[in-house]
C-alpha positions, 0 to 999 in steps of 0.5 A: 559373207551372208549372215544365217538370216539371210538367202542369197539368189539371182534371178535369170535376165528377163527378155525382152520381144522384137518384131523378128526375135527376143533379146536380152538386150535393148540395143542388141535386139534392135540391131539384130531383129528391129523394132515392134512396129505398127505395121510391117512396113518402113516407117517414117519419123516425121521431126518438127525442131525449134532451136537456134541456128547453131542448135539446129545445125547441130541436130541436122549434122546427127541426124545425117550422121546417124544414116549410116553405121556408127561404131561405139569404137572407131579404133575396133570394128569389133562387135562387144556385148556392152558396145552395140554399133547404132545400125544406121536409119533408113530404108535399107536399115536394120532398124527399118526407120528413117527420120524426114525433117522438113524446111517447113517444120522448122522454126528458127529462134531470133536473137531478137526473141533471145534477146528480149528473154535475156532482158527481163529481170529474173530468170523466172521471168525469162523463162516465162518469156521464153516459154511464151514464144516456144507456145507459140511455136509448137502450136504453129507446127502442130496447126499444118496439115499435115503436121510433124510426129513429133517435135524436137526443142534444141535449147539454146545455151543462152536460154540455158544460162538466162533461166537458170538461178545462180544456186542452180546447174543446167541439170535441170531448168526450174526456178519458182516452183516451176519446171521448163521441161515439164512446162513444154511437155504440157504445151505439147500435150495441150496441142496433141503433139509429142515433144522431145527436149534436147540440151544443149550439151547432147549435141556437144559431140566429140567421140564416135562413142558419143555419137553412137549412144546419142543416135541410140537413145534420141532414136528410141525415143522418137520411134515410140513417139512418132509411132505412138506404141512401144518398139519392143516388149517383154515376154514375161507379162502375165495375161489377165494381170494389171500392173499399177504404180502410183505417186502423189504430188499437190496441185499448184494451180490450187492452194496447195491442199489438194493432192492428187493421184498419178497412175501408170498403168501396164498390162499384156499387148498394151503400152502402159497409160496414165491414169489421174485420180479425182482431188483428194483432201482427206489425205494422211501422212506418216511419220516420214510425210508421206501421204496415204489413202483413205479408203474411199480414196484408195477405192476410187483409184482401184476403180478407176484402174479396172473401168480402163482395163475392161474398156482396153480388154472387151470389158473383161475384169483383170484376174489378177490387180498389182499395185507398187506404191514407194510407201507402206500400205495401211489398212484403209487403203488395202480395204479401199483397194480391194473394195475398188477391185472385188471381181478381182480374184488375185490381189498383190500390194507391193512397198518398193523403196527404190533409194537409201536402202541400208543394205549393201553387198560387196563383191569379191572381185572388181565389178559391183554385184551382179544384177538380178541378185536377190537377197532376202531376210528368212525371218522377215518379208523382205527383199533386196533386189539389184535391179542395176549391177555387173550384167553379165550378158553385157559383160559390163557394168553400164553405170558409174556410181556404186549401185544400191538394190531397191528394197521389195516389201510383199504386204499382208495383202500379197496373194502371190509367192515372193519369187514371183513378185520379185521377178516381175519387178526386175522385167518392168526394169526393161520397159522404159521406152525412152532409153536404149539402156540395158534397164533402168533401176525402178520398174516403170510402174513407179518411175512413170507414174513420178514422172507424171506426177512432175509434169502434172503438178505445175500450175499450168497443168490442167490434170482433169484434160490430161492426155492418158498417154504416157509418150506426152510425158516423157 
């Protein structure tokens, strides 16, 4: 039951464009029209792999499999909503894609190599040696000519078992304040050449199921890759709007005081980029330690944003800058973001909080609220969207824990009407590009510059080279 103090809608799904139609539905729209595609002709995904014998094998034994049709459910050749059969790669594919990898862009590890990482004394040590020879590899793939598109890294289980601390899973490989995933990005990066991690446990395949949504999202990810542009986008981009998320992180090549800016940055026809912030020391923090903008630094960030947008749109200003921040704005910043970006007409400055909302909405039947559902206060600008939930063209709910709405905060600098806010953020949901899902939770404006900032927080990073191109980082 709602309270009188608050109204209850939902929003309508946005779609999402391919080459030969829209959908609703990533999976749905590729299996029926294809990908966006550079050129109209068949493309080709030119795969480099490192990885042990065993890893490798397992690779190439998907990549054989994923050329034919595999079925989500090998008991019903029924076609669900929610279970989209992975069409199969190769000329005559719906897909339109192949994927070529060669003898020659394949570097086997050495259980000599393995054995000399498992040697050292700590597992920061064996991830630093291990990351050593890996550098190695990828910059001897990345020197042929001609070279592969993109490189898969299988890691080994032993490299998963030796770097790994004791408090730790193999969720996520990191120990000293330094991450492995985000550590071969920046080799990759560093060497002009995208990179794709793959665990040992995505090549633990059991079930037709499993095989499927492998093939779905490794292919996704090496199409916007390989291609280096996105396979699909969304219809609902204003024209003349820019879309800018930003995080913060501390440079740990420095002594830890300097902070620095990660931008990502979307607006129609062009995949969304990275943009970097010069070294801020004049930084404030609220209660909750979260850092905010002087008004110098919030304008040198505004007029960065712009200067990239006229040079991608034949120096035209944007009619129309949105900022997401996970933060609330204070008045420095708005002022500094506003003076960054005064040929700007329309200004937008949303607080999104995407975890630990204290609202919750409980529905009367067996499946979680629906996504889209947007409830918001009467009294107060406040906004509780479902960017996850029972999704009713898929008529499923793709998740497994019970899901919460990001909390939407229009500041008192929002030129534009809630709805329209709103909306926008349910539709930057749908372009992550290295997902097949239906959507993701966060609008890619936040997710991408967080991500950004992991990778470019390590102290291997050099932020002032970094590439501008978010497919590096992902």
């Amino acid at each position: 039951m709602i309270g009188e103090e608050f109204e209850l809608q939902r929003l309508e799904e946005p779609e999402i464009q391919f080459d030969g139609g829209t959908s609703v539905s990533p999976k749905r729209g590729l299996y029926k029209y294809g990908p966006r595609l550079q050129n109209r002709n068949h493309h080709t995904i030119n795969i480099g792999v490192i990885g042990d014998r065993a890893s490798i094998r397992n690779l190439k034994d998907l990549l054989s499999k994923m050329e034919t049709l595999i079925h989500p459910d090998d008991r019903d050749e029924k076609v669900r909503p929610w279970r989209i059969p992975f069409p199969g790669t190769g000329p005559k594919s719906e897909l339109n894609i192949s994927t070529a990898l060669k003898e020659r862009w394949t570097i086997r590890l050495t259980d000599s190599m393995l054995q000399g990482m498992e040697a050292e004394f700590t597992p920061k040590k064996r991830m630093e040696y291990f990351i050593d020879n890996l550098e190695r590899d990828i910059r001897t793939l990345a020197s042929d000519d001609p070279k592969p598109d993109v490189i898969i890294i299988c890691i080994p289980e032993r490299v998963m078992d030796a770097c790994t601390p004791d408090d730790q899973d193999h969720a996520q490989v990191s120990e000293d304040g330094s991450d492995l995933r985000n550590r071969v990005k920046i080799i990759g990066m560093e060497n002009d050449i995208p990179t794709q991690l793959v665990q040992p446990s995505t090549l633990e395949i059991r079930t037709d199921r499993q095989r499927a949504s492998r093939a779905w999202n490794l292919t996704v990810g090496l199409l916007y890759k390989s291609q280096q542009g996105y396979p699909w986008k969304t219809k609902e981009l204003e024209e003349g709007a820019c879309y800018a998320g930003i995080s913060f992180y501390r440079d740990r090549g420095s002594d830890g005081n300097i902070v620095r800016a990660a931008m990502a940055h979307v607006f129609a026809r062009k995949d969304y980029t990275v943009l970097q912030s010069d070294p801020m020391t004049d930084l404030k923090t609220d209660e909750n330690g979260q850092p905010h903008l002087s008004k110098e630094g919030a304008q040198q960030i505004s007029e960065r944003i712009i200067d990239y947008y006229q040079k991608r749109n034949r120096n035209r200003n944007p009619e129309r800058l949105v900022i997401h921040k996970s933060s609330p704005f204070w008045q420095d910043e708005r002022e500094g973001f506003r003076q960054g970006a005064k040929e700007t007409e329309v200004h937008d400055y949303v607080h999104i909080r995407v975890r630990n909302t204290p609202v919750r909405l409980f529905a009367s039947g067996n499946f979680p609220p629906l996504r889209g559902t947007l409830l918001s206060h009467r009294n107060e600008d406040v906004h509780y969207l479902y960017t996850t939930g029972y999704t009713p063209e898929m008529a499923t709910y793709e998740g497994s824990n019970i899901p919460e709405p990001i909390e939407i905060r229009p500041d008192e600098q929002c030129d534009s009407i809630r709805d329209k806010i709103c909306k926008e953020i349910l539709f930057l949901t749908k372009l992550d590009w290295n997902t097949s899902d239906f959507a993701v939770k966060e609008p890619v404006t936040l997710k991408v510059s967080r991500k950004v900032s992991g990778v470019l927080s390590e102290s291997a990073a050099n932020p002032e080279d970094a590439n501008k191109q978010y497919f590096y980082y992902m």
